[in-house]
matplotlib code that plots the C-alpha trace (Angstrom):
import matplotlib.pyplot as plt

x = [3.7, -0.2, -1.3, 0.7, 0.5, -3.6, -3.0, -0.7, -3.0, -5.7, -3.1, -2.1, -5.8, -6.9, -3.7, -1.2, 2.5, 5.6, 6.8, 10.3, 12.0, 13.7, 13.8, 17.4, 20.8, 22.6, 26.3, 28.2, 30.2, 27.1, 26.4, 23.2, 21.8, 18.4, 16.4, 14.2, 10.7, 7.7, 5.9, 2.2, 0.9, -2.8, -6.3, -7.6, -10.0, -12.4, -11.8, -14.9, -13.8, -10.7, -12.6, -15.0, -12.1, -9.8, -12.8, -13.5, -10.2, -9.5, -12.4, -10.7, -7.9, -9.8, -12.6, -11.9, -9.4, -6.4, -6.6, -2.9, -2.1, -3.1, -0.3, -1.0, -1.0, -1.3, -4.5, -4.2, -5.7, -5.6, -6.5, -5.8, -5.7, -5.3, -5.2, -5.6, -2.6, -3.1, -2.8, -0.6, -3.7, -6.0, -8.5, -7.3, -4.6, -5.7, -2.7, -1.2, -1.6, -0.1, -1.4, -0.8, -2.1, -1.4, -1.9, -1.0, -0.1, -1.3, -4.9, -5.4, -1.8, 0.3, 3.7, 4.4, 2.3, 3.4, 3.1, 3.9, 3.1, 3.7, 4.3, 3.3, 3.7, 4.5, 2.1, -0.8, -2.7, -4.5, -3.1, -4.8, -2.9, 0.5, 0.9, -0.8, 1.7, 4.5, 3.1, 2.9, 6.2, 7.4, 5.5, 6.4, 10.0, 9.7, 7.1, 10.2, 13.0, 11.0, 9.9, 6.4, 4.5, 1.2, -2.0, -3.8, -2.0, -4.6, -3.6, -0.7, -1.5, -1.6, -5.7, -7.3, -7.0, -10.4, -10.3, -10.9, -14.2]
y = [0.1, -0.2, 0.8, -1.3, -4.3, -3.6, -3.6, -6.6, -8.7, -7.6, -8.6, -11.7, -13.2, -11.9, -13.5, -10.7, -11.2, -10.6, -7.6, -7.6, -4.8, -7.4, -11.1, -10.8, -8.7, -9.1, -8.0, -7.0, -10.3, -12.4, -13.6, -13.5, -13.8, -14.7, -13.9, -16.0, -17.0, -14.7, -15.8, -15.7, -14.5, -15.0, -14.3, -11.0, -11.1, -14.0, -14.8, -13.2, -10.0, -9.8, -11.1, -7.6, -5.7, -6.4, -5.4, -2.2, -1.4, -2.0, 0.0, 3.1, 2.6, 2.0, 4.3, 6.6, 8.7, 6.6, 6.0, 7.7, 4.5, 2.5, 0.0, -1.3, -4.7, -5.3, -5.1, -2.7, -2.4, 0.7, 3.5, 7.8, 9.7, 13.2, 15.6, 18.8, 19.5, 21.2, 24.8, 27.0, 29.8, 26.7, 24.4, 23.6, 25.0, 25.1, 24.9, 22.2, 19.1, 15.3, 12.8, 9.2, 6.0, 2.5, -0.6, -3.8, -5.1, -7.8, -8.0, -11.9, -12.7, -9.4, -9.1, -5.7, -3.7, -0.6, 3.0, 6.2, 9.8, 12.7, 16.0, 19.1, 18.1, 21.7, 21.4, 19.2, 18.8, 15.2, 11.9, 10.8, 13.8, 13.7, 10.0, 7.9, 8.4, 7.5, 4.6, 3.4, 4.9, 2.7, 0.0, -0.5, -0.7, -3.3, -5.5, -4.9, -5.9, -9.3, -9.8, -10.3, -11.2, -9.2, -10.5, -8.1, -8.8, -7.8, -4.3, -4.5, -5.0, -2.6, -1.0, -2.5, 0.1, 0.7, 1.3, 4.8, 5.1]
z = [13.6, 14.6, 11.1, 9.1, 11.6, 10.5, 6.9, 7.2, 8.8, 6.4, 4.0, 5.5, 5.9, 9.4, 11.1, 13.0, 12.3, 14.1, 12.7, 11.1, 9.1, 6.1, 4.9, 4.4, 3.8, 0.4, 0.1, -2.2, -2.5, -3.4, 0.1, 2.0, 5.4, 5.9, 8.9, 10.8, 9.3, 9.5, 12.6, 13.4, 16.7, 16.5, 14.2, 14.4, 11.8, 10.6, 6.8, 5.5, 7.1, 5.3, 2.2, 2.7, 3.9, 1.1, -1.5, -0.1, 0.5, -3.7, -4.3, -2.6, -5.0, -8.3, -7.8, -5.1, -2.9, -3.7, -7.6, -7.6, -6.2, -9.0, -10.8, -14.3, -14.1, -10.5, -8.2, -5.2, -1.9, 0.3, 2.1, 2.2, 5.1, 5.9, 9.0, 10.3, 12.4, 15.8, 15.7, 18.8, 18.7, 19.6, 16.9, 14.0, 11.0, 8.0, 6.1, 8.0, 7.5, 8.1, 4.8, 4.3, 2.4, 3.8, 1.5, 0.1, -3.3, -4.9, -3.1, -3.1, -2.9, -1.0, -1.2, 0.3, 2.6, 2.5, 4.6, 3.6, 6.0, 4.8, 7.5, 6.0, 2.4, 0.6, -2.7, -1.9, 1.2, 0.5, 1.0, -2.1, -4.0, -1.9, -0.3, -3.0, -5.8, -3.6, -2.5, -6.2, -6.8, -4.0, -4.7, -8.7, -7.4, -5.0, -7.4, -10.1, -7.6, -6.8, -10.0, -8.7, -11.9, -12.8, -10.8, -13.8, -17.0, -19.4, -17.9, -19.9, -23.0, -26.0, -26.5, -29.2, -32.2, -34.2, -37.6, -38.9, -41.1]

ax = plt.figure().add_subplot(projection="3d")
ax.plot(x, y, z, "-o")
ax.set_aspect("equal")
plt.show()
């Protein structure tokens, strides 16, 4: 809950929410509850820290650890993280590991911020390699289901074909 309330209010311009698991319930019938409004408890961060914040946290996704978390057509703000896990003989096992990658999509207008750890994951051992993809995974599905539109649409479109000479 500490990480993601710190991503959030990176997300939400410096200010720290009230957390809250959903917006609202859907049924099957059509109707829907809404819960109350998303309420502010204080600043945290002065606006050009989240302005700094939200660019280097971009840059991890576009040009390092967490480029597995890159959506076409949206902007994406994050970070990796991975573990050594405690061994039983004492210091650290080298095979076990704990990876995640916390972020927020779109950067200058965030819908979702979004966690995922991953205990022991069996094939890779970085959350770059292992927790990034799911994010995006996660992430392309929930931009879909809200129909968030692109903050990137030129990301979308077809590449420019060059003539053969």
């Amino acid at each position: 809950m500490q990480l993601i309330g710190a991503y959030s209010a990176i997300a939400n311009g410096g200010w720290l929410m009230q957390p809250k698991k959903e917006d609202s319930i859907e049924y099957a019938d059509g109707r829907v509850d809404h819960k109350a409004e998303v309420q502010r408890i204080r600043r945290v961060l002065k606006p050009e820290t989240v302005d700094t914040m939200k660019k280097v946290l971009e840059h991890v996704v576009k040009e390092g650890s967490g480029k597995k978390a890159q959506i076409k057509g949206y902007s994406v703000a994050g970070k990796t993280g991975t573990a050594e896990k405690l061994s039983k003989e004492g210091g650290y096992a080298k095979r076990h590991h704990v990876v995640s990658f916390c972020g927020f999509t779109p950067v200058q207008d965030p819908r979702f911020t979004i966690l995922v750890v991953l205990d022991n994951p069996a094939k890779y051992t970085f959350g770059g390699t292992a927790a990034a993809p799911v994010f995006k995974e996660v992430a392309e599905g929930l931009l879909a289901m809200d129909a968030v539109p692109p903050d990137r649409p030129e990301e979308l479109l077809p590449e420019p074909k060059t003539p053969k000479i």
